[in-house]
C-alpha positions in Angstrom: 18.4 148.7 -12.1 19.1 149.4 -8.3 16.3 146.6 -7.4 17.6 144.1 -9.8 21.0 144.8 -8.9 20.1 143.8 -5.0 17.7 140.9 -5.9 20.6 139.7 -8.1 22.9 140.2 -5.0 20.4 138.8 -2.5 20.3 135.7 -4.8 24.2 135.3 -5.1 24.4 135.3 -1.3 21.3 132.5 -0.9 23.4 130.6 -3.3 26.8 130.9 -0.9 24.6 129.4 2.1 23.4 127.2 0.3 26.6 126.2 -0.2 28.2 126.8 3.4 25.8 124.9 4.8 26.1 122.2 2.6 29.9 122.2 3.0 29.5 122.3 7.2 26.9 119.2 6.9 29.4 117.2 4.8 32.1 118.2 7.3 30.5 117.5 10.3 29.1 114.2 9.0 25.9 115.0 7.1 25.6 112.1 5.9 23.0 110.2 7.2 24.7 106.8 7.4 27.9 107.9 8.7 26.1 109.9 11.4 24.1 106.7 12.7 27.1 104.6 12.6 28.6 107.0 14.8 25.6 106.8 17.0 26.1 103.7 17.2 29.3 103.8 17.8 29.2 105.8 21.0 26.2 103.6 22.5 28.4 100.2 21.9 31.0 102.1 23.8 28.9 103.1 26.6 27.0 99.8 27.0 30.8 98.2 27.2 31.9 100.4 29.7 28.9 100.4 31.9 28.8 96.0 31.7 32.3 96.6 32.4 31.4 98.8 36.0 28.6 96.3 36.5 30.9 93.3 36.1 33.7 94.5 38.3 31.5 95.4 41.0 29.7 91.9 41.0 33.3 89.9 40.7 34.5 92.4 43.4 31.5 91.6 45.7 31.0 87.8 45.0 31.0 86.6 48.6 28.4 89.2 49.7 25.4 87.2 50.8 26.7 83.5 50.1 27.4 81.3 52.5 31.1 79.7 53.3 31.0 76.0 52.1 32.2 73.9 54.7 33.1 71.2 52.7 34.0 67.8 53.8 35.4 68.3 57.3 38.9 66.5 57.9 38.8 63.8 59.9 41.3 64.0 62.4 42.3 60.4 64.3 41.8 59.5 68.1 44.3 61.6 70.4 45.1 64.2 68.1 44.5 67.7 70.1 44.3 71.1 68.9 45.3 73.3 71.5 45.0 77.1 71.5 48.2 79.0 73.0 48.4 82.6 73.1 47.0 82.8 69.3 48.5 79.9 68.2 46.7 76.5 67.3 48.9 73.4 67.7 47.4 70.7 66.3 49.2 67.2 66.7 49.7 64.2 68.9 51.0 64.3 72.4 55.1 63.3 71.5 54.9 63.6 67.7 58.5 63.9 66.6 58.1 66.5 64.0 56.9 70.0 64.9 56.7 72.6 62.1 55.6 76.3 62.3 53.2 77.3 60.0 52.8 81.3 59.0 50.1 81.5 56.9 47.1 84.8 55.8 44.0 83.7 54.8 43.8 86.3 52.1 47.0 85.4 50.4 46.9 82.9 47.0 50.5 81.5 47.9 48.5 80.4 51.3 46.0 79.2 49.3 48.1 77.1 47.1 50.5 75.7 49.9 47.2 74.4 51.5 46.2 72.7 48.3 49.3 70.8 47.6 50.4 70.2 51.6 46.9 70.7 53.5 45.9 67.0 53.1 49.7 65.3 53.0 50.5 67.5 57.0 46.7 66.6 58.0 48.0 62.7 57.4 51.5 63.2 59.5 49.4 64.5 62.1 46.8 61.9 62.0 49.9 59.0 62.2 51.5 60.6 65.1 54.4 62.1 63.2 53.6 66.0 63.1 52.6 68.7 64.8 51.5 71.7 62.8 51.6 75.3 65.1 48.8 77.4 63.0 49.9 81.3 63.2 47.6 83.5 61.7 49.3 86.1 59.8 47.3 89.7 59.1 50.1 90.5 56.4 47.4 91.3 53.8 44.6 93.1 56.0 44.6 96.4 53.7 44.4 94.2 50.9 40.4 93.2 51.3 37.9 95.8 49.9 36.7 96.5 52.5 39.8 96.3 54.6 40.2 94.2 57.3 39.6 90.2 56.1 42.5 88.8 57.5 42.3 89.8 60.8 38.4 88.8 61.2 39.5 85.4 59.8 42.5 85.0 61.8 40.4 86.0 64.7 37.4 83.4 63.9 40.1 80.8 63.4 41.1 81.0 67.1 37.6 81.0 68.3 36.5 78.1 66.3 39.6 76.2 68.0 37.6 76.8 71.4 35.5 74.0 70.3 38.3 72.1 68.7 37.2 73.0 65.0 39.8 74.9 64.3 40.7 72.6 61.8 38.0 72.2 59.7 37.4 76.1 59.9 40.9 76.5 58.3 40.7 74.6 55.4 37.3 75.8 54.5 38.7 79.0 55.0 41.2 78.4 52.5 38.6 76.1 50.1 36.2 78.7 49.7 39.6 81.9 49.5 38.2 85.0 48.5 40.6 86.8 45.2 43.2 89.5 46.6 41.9 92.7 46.7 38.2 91.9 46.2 35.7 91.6 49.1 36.2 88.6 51.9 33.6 87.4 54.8 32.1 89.2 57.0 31.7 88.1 60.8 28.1 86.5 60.1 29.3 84.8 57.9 32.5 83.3 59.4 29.5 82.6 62.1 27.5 81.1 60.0 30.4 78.8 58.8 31.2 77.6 63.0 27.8 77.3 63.3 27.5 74.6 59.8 30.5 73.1 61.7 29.2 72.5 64.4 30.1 75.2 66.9 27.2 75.6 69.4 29.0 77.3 72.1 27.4 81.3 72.3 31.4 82.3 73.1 32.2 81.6 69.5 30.2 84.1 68.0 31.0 86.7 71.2 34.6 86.4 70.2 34.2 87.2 66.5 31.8 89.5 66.7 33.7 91.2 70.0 37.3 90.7 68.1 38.5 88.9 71.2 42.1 88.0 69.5 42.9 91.0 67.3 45.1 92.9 69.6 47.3 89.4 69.5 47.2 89.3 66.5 48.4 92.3 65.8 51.2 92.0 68.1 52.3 88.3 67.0 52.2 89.7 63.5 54.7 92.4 63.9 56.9 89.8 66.1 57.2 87.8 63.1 57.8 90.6 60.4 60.6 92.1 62.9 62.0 88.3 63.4 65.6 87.8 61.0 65.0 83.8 61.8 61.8 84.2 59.7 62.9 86.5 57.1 63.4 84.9 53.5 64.7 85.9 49.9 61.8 86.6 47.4 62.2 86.2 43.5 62.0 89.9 42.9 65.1 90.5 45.3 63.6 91.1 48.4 64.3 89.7 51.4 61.8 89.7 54.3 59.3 87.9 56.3 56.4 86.7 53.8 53.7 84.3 53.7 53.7 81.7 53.5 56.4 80.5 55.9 57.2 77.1 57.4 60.1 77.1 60.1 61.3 74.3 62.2 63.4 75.0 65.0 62.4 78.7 64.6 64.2 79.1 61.7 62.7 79.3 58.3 63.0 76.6 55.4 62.8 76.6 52.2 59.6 75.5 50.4 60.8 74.2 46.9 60.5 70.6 46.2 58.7 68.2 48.8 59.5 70.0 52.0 57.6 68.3 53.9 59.3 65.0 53.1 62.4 66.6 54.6 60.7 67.7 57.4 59.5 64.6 58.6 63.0 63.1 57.3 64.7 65.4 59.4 66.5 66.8 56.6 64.7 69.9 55.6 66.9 73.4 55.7 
């Protein structure tokens, strides 16, 4: 009896695992489809996340390697001069009327825009002897690049293309070809490279970007501006402060709704 009794017992208990484990497969998803739809699950959600790394990266680095288009170079008329001063290019006619200030960062999308709508209509005034345009190269957004430091190498390239009196065609292509906010600009080869398409054939262009002749100026002009209550402005989001962009005349900052620069050349812009 004692045998049968433990063989009987021994059974009863092979019976309960059989059971437990049957129990903890069903819990923990012993069923076959569930488990490779959860399988697949997990490698759907890792293939998004790693295309999603691999796609940020490759938006984030989209200049690397490419060259800056230079476009179709403006065409400015017979006597217009661009003239570097200090780190400010004034481009214009000798006695244009009209002189207007222009703070601009070659990083910032508002820049970006102001060019697209204006670049073309100021390039004109200039061109008929009615404007001058002072260029100041603003370094505002120089953290802002990844890696840092995109508007200052721009702003500084700017200046030395005006050496060879491309500074003109080297800021609108600047501004054609405007790396996103936050994502990677140009790097000195190829804001080279870009003179060089342009023209530039003077070995003191490349010294001067690759040496960062003008950033020290820069610098310094930059602060002059952000610490100057003529240039400051009131934002949308309540702020009040210098920005860019900015267009003063007189040293004083106007207001850029509506056709500004109608009012400028008017002489009724405020």
């Amino acid at each position: 009896m004692g045998g049968a009794a433990r063989s009987a017992r021994k059974s009863r208990q092979q019976a309960q695992a059989a059971r437990s484990v049957a129990q903890a497969r069903g819990t923990a998803g012993g069923d076959p489809k569930k488990v490779a739809i959860v399988v697949v699950a997990v490698v759907v959600l890792a293939a998004l996340v790693i295309g999603g790394v691999i796609w940020i990266n490759s938006s984030k680095n989209s200049t690397e390697g490419t060259a800056i288009q230079p476009g179709a170079s403006p065409t400015l008329a017979a006597g217009v001069v661009e003239k570097l001063d200090g780190v400010v290019v004034s481009v214009g006619k000798p006695g244009a009327p009209k002189t207007i200030d222009l703070y601009a960062d070659f990083l910032c999308p508002y820049c970006g825009q102001l060019q697209k709508d204006y670049g073309p209509k100021m390039e004109q005034a200039i061109n008929n002897g009615q404007l001058t345009v002072r260029y100041h190269m603003v370094t505002l957004l120089n953290q802002n690049s990844s890696p840092p430091g995109y508007s200052l190498e721009s702003a500084n390239a700017a200046l030395a293309a005006a050496g060879s009196q491309k500074f003109t065609a080297f800021h609108d292509a600047l501004f054609k070809n405007q790396p996103e906010e936050g994502q990677r600009g140009y790097d000195k080869g190829q804001l080279i490279k870009l003179g060089q398409d342009l023209g530039i054939t003077d070995p003191k262009f490349a010294q001067a970007v690759n040496a960062g002749t003008y950033d020290a100026q820069l610098q310094t002009a930059f602060q002059q501006a952000e610490n100057d209550p003529n240039l400051a402005q009131d934002f949308p989001n309540g702020a009040h402060g210098f920005g860019t962009p900015t267009i003063a005349v007189n040293g004083k900052a106007i207001s850029t709704s509506g056709d500004w620069l109608t009012g400028v050349l008017n002489g009724t812009a405020s």
